[in-house]
C-alpha positions in Angstrom: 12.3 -25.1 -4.7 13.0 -21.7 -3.1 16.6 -21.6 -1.0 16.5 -20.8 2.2 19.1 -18.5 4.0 19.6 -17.6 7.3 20.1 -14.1 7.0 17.1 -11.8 5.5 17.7 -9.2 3.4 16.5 -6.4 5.6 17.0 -4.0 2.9 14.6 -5.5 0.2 12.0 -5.7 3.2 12.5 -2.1 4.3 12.1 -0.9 1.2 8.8 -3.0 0.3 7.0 -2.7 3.3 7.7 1.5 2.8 6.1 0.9 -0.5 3.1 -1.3 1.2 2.6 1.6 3.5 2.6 4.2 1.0 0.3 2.3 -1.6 -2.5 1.9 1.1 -2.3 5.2 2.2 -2.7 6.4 -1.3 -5.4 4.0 -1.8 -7.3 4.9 1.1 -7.1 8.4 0.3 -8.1 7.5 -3.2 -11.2 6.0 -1.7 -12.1 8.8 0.4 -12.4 11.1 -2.4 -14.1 8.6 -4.8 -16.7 8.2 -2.2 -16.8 12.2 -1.4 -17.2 13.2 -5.1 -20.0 10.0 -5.0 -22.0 12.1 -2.5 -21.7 15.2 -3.7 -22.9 14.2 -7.5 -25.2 11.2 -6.6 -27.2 12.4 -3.8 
């Protein structure tokens, strides 16, 4: 079973919710051109 602390380790957090953030704004972006080059070849 997983041990449970009382203190958090801010740093680890910090540093993946900055990755979180920047892995869906890549993947939005991502989708916005897949669905941009989708238009422009498919219609």
């Amino acid at each position: 079973m997983a041990e449970h602390t009382s203190a958090m380790d801010y740093d680890a957090h910090e540093k993946t919710y900055a990755n979180f953030i920047h892995m869906v704004k890549y993947g939005t972006a991502a989708v916005v051109v897949i669905l941009v080059l989708m238009a422009v070849f498919l219609l």
